[in-house]
DSSP file (Angstrom, degrees, kcal/mol; ACC not computed):
  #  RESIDUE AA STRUCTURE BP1 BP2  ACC     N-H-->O    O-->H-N    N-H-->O    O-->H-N    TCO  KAPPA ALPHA  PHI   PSI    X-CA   Y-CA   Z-CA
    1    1 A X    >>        0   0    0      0, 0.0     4,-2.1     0, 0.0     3,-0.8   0.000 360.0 360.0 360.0 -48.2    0.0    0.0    0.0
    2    2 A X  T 34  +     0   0    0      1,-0.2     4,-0.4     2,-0.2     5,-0.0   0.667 360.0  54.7 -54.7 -10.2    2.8    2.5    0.9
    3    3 A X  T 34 S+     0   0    0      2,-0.2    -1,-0.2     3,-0.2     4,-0.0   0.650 110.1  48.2 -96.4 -32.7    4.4    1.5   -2.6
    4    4 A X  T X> S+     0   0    0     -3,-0.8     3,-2.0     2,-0.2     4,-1.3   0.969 114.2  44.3 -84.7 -95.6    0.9    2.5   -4.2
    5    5 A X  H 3X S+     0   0    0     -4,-2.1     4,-0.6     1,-0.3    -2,-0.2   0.592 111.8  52.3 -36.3 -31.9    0.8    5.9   -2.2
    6    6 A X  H 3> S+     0   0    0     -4,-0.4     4,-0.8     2,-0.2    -1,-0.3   0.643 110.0  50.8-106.0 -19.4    4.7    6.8   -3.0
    7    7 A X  H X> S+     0   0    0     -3,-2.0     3,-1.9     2,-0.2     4,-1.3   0.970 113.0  45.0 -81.2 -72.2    4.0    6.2   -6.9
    8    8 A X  H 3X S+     0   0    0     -4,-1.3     4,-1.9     1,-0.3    -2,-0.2   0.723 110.1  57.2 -47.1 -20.7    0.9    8.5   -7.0
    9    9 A X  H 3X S+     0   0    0     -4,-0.6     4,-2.2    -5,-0.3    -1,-0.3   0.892 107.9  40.8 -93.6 -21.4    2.5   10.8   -5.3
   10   10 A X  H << S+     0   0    0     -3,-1.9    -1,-0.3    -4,-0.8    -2,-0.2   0.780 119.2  45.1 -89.7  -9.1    5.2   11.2   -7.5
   11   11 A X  H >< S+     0   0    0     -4,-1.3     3,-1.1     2,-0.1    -2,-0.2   0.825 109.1  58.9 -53.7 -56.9    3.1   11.1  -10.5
   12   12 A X  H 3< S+     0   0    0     -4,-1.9    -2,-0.2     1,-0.2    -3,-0.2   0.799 114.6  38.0 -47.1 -52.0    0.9   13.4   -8.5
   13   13 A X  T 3<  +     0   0    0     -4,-2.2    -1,-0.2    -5,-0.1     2,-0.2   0.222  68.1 123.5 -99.6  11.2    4.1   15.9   -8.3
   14   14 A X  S X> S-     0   0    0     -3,-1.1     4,-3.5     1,-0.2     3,-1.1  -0.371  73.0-117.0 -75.8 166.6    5.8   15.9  -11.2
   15   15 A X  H 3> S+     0   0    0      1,-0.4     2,-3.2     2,-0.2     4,-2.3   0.999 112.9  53.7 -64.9 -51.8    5.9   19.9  -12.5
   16   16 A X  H 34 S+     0   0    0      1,-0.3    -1,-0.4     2,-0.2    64,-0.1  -0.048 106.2  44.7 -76.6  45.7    3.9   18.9  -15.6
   17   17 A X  H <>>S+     0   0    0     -2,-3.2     4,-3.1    -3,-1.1     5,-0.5   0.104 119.8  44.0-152.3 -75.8    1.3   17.3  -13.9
   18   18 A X  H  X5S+     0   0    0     -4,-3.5     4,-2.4     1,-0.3     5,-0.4   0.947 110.9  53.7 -50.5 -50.7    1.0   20.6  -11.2
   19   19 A X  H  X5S+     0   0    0     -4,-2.3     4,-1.5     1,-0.2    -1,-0.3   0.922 112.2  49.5 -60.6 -37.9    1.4   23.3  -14.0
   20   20 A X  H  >5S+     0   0    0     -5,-0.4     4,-3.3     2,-0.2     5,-0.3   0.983 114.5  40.1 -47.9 -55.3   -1.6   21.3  -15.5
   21   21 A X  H  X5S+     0   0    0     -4,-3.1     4,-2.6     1,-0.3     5,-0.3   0.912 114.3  54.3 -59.4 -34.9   -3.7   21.3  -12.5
   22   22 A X  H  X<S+     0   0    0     -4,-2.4     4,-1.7    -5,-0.5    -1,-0.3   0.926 108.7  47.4 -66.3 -44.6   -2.7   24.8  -11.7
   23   23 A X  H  < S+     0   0    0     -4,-1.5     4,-0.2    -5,-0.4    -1,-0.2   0.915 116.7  46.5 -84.4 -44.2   -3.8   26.0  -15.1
   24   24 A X  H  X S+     0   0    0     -4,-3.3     4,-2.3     2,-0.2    -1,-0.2   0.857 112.4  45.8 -57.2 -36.1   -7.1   24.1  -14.6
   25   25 A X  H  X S+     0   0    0     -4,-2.6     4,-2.3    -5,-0.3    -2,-0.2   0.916 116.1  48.0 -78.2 -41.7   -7.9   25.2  -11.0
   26   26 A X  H  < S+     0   0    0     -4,-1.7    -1,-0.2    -5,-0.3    -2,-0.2   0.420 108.5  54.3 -81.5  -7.9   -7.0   29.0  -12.2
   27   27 A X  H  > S+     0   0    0     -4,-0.2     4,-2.0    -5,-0.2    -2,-0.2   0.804 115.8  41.2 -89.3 -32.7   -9.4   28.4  -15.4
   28   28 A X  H  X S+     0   0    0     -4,-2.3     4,-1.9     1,-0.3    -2,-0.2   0.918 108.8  64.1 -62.8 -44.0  -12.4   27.3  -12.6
   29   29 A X  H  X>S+     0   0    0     -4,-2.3     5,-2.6     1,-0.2     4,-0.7   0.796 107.4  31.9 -46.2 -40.9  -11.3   29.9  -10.7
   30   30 A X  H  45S+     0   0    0      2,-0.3    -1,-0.2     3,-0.2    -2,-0.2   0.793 115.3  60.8-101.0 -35.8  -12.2   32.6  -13.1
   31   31 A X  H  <5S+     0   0    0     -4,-2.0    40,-0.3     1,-0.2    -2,-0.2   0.994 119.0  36.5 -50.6 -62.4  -15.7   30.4  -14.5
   32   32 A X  H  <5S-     0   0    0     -4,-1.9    -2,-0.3    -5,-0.2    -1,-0.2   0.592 112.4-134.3 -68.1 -32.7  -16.6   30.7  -10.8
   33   33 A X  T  <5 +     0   0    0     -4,-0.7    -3,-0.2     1,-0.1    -4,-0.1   0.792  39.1 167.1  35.3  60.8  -15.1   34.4  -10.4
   34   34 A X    > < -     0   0    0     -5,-2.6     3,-2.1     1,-0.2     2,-2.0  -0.054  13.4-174.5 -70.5  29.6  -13.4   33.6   -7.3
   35   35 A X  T 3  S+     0   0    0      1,-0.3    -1,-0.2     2,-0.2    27,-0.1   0.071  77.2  44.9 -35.5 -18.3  -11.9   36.3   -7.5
   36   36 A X  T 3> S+     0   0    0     -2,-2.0     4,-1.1     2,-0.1    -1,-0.3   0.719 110.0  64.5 -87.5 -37.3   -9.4   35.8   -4.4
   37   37 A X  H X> S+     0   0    0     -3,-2.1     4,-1.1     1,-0.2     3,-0.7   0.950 110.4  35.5 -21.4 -76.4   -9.0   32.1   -6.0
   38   38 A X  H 34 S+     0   0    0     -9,-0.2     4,-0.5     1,-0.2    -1,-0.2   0.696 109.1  60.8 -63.4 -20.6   -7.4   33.7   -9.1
   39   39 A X  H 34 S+     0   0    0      1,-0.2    -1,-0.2    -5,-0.2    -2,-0.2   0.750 104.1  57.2 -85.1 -39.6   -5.6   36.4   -6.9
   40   40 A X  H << S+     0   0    0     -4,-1.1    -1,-0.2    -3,-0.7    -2,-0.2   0.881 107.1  45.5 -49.4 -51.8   -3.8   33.0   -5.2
   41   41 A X  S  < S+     0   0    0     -4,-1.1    92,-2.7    91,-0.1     2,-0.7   0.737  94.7  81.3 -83.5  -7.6   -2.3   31.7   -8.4
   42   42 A X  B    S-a  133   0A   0     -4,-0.5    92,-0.1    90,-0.2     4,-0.1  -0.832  77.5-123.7-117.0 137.7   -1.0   34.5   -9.8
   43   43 A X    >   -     0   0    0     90,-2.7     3,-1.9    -2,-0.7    -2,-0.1  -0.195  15.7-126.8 -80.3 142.9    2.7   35.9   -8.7
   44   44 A X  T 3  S+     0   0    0      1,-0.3    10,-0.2    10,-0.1    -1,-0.1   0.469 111.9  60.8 -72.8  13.0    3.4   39.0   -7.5
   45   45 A X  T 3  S+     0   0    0     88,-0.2    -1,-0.3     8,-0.1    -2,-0.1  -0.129  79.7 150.8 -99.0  18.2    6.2   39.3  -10.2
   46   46 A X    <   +     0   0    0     -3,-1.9     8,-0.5    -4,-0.1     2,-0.2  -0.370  18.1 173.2 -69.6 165.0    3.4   38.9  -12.8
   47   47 A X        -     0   0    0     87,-0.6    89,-0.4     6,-0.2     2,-0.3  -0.833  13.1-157.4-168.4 114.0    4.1   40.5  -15.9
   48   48 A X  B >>  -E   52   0B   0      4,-3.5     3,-5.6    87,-0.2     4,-1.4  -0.914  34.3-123.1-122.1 146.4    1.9   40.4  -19.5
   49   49 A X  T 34 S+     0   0    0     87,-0.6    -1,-0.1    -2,-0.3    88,-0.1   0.899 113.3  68.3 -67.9 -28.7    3.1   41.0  -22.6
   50   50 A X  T 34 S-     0   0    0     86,-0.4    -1,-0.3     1,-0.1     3,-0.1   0.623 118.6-104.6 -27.2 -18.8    0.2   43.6  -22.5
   51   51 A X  T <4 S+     0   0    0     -3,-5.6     2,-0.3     1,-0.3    -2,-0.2   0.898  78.7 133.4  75.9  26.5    2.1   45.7  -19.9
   52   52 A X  B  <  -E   48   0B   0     -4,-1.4    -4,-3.5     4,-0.1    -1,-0.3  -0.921  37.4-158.0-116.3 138.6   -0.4   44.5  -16.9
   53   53 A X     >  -     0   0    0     -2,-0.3     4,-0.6    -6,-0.2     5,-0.3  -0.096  41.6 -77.5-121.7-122.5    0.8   43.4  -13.8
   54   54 A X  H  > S+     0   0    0     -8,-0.5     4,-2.7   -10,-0.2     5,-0.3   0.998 132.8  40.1 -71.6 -44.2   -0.6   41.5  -11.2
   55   55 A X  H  > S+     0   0    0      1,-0.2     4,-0.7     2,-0.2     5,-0.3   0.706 120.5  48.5 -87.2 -14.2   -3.0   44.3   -9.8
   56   56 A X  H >> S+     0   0    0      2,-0.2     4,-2.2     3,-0.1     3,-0.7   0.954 112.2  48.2 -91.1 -69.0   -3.8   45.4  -13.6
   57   57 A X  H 3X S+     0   0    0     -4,-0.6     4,-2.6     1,-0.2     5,-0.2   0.916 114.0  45.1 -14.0 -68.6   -4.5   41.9  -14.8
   58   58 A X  H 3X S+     0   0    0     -4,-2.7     4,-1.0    -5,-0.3     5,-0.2   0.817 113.5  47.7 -64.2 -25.5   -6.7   41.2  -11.9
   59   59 A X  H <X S+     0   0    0     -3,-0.7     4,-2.7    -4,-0.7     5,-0.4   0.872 115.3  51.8 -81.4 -48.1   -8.8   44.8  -12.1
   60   60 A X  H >X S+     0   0    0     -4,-2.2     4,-1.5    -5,-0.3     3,-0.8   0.966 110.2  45.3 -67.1 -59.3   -9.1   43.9  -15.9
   61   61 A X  H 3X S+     0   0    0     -4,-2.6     4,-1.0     1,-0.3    -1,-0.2   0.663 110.7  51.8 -61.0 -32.1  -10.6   40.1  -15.3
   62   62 A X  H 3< S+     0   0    0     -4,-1.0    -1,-0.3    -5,-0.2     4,-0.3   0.860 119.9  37.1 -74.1 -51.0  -13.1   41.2  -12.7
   63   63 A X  H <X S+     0   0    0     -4,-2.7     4,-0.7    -3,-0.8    -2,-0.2   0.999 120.2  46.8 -66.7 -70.8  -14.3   44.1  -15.6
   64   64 A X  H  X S+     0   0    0     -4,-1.5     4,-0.6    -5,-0.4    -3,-0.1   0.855 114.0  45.3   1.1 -70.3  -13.9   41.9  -18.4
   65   65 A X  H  < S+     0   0    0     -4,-1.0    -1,-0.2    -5,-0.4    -2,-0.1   0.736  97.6  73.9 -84.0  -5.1  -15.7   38.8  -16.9
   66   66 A X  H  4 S+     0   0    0      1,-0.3    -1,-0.2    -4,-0.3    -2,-0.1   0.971  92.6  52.7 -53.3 -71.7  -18.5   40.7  -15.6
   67   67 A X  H  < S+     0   0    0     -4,-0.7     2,-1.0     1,-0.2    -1,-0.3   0.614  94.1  94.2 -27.5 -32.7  -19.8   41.0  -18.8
   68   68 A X    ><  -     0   0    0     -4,-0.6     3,-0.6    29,-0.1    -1,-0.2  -0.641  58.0-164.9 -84.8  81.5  -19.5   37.2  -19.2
   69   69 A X  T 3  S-     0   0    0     -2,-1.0    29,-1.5     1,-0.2    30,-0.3  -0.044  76.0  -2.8 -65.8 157.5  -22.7   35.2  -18.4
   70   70 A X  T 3  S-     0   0    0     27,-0.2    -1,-0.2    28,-0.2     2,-0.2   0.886  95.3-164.4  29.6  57.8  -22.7   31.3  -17.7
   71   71 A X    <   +     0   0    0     -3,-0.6     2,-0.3   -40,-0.3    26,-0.2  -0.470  17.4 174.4 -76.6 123.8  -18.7   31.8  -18.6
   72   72 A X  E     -F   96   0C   0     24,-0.7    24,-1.1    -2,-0.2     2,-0.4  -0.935  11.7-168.6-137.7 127.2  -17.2   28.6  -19.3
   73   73 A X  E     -F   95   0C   0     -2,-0.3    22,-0.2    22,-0.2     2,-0.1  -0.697   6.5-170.6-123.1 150.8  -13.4   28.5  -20.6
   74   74 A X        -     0   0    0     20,-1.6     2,-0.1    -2,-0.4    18,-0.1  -0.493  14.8-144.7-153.8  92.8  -12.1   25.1  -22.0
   75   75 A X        -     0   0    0     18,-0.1     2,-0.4    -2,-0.1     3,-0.3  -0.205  16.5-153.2 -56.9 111.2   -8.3   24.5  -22.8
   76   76 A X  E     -B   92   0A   0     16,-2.3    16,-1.1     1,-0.3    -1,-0.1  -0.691  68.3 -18.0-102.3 157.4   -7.7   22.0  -26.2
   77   77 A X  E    S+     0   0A   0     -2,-0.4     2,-0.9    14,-0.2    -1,-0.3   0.632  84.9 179.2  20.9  47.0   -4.4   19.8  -26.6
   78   78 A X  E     -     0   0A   0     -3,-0.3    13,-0.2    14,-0.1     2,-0.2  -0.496   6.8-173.7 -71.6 129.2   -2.5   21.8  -24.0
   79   79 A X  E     -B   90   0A   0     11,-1.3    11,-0.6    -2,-0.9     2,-0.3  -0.508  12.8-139.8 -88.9 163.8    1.1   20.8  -23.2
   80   80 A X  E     -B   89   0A   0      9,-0.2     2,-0.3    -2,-0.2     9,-0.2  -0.979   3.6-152.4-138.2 134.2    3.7   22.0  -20.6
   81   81 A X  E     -B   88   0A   0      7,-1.4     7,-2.0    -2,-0.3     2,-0.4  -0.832  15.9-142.5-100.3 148.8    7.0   22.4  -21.1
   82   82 A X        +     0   0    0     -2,-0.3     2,-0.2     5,-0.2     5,-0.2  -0.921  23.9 164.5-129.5 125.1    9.5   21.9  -17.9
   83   83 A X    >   -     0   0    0      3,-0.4     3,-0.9    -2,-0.4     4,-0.0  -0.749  59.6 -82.9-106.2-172.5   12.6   23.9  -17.1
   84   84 A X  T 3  S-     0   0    0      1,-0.2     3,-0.1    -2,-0.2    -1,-0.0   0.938 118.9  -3.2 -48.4 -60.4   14.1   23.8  -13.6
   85   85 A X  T 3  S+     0   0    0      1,-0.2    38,-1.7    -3,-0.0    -1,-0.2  -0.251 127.1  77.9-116.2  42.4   11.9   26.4  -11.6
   86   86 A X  E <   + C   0 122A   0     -3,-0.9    -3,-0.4    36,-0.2     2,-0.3  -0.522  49.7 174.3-176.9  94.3    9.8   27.5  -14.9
   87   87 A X  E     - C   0 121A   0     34,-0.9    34,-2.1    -2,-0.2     2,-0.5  -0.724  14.5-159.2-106.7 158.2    7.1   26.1  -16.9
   88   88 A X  E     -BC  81 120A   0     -7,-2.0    -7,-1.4    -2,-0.3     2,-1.1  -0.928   7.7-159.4-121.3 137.7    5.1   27.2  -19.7
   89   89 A X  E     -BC  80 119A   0     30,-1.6    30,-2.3    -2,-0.5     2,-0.5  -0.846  13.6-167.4-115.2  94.9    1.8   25.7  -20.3
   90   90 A X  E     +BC  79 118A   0     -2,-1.1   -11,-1.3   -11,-0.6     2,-0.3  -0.704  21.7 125.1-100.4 162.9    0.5   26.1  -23.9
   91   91 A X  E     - C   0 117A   0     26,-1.3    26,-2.6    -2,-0.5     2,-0.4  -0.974  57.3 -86.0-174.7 156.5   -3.0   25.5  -25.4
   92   92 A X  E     -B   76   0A   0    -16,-1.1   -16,-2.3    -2,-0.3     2,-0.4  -0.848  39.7-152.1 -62.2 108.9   -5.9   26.9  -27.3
   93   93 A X        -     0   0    0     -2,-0.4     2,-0.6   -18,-0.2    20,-0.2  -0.777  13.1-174.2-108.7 153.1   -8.1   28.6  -25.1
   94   94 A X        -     0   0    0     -2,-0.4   -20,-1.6    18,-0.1     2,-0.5  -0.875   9.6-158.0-139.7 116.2  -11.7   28.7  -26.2
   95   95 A X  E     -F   73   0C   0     -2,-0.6     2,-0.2    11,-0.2   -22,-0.2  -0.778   6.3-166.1-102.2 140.2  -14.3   30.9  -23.9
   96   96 A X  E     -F   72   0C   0    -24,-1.1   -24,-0.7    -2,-0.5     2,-0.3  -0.655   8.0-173.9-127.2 171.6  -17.9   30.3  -23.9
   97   97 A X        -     0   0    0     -2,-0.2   -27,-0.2   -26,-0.2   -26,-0.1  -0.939  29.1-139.5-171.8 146.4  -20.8   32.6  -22.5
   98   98 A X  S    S+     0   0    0    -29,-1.5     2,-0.7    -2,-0.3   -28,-0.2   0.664  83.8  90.9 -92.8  -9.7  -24.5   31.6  -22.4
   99   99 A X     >  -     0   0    0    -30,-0.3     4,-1.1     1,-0.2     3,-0.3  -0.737  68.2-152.4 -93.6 103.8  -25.4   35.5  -23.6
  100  100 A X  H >> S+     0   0    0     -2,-0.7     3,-2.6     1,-0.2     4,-2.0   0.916  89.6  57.8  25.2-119.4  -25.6   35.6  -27.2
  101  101 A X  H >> S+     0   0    0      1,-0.3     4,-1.3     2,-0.2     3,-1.0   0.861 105.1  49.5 -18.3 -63.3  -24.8   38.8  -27.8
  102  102 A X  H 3> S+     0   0    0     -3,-0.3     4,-0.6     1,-0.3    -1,-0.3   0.579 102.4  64.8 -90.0  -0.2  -21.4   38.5  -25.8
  103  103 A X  H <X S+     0   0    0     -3,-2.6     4,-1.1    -4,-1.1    -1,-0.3   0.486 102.8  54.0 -86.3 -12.5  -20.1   34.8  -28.1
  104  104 A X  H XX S+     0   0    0     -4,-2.0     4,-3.3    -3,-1.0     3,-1.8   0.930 107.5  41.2 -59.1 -60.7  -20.0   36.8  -31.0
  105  105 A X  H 3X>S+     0   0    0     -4,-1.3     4,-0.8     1,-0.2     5,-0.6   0.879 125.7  42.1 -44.0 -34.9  -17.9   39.2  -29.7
  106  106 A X  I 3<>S+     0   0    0     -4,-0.6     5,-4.1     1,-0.2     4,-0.5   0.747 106.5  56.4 -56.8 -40.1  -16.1   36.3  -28.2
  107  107 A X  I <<>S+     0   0    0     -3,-1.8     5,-1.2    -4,-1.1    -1,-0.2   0.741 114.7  39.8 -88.6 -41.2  -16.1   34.1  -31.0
  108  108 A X  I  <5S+     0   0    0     -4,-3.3    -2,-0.2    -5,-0.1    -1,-0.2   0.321 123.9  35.4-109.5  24.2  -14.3   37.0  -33.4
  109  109 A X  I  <5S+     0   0    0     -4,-0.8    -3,-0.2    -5,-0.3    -2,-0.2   0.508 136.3   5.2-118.5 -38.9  -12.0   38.3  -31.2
  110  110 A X  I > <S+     0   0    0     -5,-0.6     3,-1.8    -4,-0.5    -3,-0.2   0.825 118.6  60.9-101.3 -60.2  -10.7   35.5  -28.8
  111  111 A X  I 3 <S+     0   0    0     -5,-4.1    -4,-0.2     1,-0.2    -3,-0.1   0.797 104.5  45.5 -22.6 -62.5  -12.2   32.2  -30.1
  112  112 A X  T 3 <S+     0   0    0     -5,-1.2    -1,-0.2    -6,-0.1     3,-0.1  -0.125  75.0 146.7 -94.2  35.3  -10.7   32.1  -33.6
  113  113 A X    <   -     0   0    0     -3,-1.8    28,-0.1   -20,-0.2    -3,-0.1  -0.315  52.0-137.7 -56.0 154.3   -6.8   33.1  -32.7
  114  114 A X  S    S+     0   0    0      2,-0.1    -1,-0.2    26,-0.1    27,-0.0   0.824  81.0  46.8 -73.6 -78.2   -4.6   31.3  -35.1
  115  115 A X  S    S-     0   0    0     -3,-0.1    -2,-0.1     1,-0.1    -1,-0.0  -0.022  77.4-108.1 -78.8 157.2   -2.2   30.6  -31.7
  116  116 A X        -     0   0    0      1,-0.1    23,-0.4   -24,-0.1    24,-0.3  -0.039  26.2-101.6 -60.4 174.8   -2.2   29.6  -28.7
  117  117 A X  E     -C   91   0A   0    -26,-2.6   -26,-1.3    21,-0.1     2,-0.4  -0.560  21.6-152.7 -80.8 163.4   -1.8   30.9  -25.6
  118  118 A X  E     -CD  90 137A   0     19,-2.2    19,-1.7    -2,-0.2     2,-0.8  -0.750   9.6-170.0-144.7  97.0    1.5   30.5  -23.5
  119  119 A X  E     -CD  89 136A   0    -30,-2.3   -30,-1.6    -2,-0.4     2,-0.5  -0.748  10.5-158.8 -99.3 119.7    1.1   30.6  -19.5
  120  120 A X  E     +CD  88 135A   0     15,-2.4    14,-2.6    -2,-0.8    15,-1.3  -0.766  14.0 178.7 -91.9 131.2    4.5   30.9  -17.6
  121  121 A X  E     -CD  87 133A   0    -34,-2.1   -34,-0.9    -2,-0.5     2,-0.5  -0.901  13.2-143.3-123.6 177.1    4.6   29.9  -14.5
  122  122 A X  E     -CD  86 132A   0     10,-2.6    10,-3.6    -2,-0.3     2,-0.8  -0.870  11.9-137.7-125.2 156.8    7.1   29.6  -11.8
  123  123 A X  E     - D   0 131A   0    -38,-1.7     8,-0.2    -2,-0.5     6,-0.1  -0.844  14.4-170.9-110.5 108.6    8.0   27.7   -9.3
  124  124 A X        +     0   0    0      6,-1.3     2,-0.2    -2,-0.8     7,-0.1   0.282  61.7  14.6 -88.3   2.6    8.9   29.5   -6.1
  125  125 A X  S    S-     0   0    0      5,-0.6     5,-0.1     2,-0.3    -2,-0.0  -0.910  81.1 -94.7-159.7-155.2   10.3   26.8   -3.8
  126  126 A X  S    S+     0   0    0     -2,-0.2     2,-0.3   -41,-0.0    -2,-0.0   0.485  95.4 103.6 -97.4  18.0   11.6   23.3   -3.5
  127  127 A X  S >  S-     0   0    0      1,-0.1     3,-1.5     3,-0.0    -2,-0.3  -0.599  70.9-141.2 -34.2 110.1    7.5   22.5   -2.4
  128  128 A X  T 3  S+     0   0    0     -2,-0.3    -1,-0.1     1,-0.2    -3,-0.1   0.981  95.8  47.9 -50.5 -59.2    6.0   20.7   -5.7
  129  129 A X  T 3  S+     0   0    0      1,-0.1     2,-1.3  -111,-0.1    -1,-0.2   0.524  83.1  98.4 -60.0   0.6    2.9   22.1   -5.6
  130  130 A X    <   +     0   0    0     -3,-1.5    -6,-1.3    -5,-0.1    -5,-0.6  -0.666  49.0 150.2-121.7  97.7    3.9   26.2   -5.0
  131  131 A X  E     - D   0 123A   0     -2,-1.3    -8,-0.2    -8,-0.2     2,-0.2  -0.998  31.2-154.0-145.8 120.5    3.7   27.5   -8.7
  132  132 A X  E     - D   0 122A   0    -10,-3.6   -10,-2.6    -2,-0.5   -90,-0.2  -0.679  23.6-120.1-102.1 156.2    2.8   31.1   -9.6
  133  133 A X  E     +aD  42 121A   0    -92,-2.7   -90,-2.7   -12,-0.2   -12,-0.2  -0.714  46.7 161.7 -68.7 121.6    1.0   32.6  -13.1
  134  134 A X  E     +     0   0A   0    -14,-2.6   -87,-0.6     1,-0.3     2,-0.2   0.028  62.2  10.1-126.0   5.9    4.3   35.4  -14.2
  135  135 A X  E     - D   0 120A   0    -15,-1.3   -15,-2.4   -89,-0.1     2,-0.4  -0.820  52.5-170.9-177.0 142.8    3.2   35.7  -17.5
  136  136 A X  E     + D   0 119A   0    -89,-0.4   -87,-0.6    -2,-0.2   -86,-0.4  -0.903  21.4 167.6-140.6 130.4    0.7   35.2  -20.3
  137  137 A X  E     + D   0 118A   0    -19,-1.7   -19,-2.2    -2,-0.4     2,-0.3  -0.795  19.6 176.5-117.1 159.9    1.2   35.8  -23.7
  138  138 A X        -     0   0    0     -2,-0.3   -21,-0.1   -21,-0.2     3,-0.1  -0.775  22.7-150.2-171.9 136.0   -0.5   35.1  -27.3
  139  139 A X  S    S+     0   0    0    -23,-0.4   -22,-0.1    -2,-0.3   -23,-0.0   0.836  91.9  41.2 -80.8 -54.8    1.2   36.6  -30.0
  140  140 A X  S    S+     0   0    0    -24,-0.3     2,-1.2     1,-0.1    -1,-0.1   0.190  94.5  98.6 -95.0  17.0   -2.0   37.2  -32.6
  141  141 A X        +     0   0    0    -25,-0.1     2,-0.1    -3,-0.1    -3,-0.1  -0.728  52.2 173.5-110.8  83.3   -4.0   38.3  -29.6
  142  142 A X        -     0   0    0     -2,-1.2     2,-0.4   -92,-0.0    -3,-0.0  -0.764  26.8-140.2-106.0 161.1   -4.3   42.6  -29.2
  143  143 A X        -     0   0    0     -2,-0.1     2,-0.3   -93,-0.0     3,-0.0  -0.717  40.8-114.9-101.9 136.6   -6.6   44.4  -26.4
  144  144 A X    >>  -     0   0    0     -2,-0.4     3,-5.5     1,-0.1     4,-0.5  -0.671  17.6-112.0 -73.7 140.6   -7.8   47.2  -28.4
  145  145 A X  G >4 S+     0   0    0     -2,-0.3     3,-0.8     1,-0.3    -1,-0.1   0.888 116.4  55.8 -43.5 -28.7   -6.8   51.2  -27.6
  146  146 A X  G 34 S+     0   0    0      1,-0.2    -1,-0.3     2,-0.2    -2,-0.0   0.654 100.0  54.5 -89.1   5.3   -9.9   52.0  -26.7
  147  147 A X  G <4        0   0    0     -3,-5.5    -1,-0.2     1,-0.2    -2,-0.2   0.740 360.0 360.0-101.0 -14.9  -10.4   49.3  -23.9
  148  148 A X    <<        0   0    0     -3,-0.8    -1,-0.2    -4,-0.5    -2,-0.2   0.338 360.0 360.0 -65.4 360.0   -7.1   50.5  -22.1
């Protein structure tokens, strides 16, 4: 039984396995608009290629998702890639809304990116499990001026 328990756990703790669960538990988060949830996962070194940092990131996701009824976000084929303290999780992220109205908008601005997304996170101690959000990027992906 102990033999059992020591396998999962090291299955359980490899980075790519937490930077998955972490990416999943921080997409629920935001479905849910835990808003303290998401506030957990993301590091106080955050940085987006947008020029938000953590507290600009969070102010924008709270405004943003407001607007977003029955919000359901759902990540296709993502991988993670592992360095030593620093993973990046990429995927296709595809956001859903039960209003109409707000899956168009959704659907031709976020929905149909050619690329993925790329969420870096870090890992901030020798603790498996304590992995922060420091960056998200998408290449084909602009905020427009007028939302800044």
């Amino acid at each position: 039984m102990a033999v059992c328990i020591g396998l999962y756990l090291i299955w359980l703790w490899r980075p790519e396995r937490q930077v998955q669960r972490h990416t999943e538990n921080f997409f629920h988060a935001i479905e849910h608009r835990n808003w303290e949830a998401v506030a957990d996962f993301i590091g106080n070194d955050y940085q987006d290629q947008w020029g938000d940092d953590r507290a600009r990131v969070l102010e924008r996701m709270r405004e943003g998702f407001r607007w977003v009824r029955g919000c359901r976000i759902i990540a296709l084929n993502p991988a993670v890639q592992v360095e030593t303290r620093r993973a990046i999780w990429i995927g296709k992220i595809t956001l859903y809304s039960s209003d109409d109205g707000v899956m168009e908008v959704l659907d031709e601005r976020l929905n149909k990116l050619p690329t993925p997304f790329k969420l870096e996170w870090h890992r901030l101690s020798g603790k498996p499990w304590d992995w922060k959000l420091a960056r998200v990027s998408n290449s084909a992906f602009e905020i427009p001026a007028d939302i800044y």
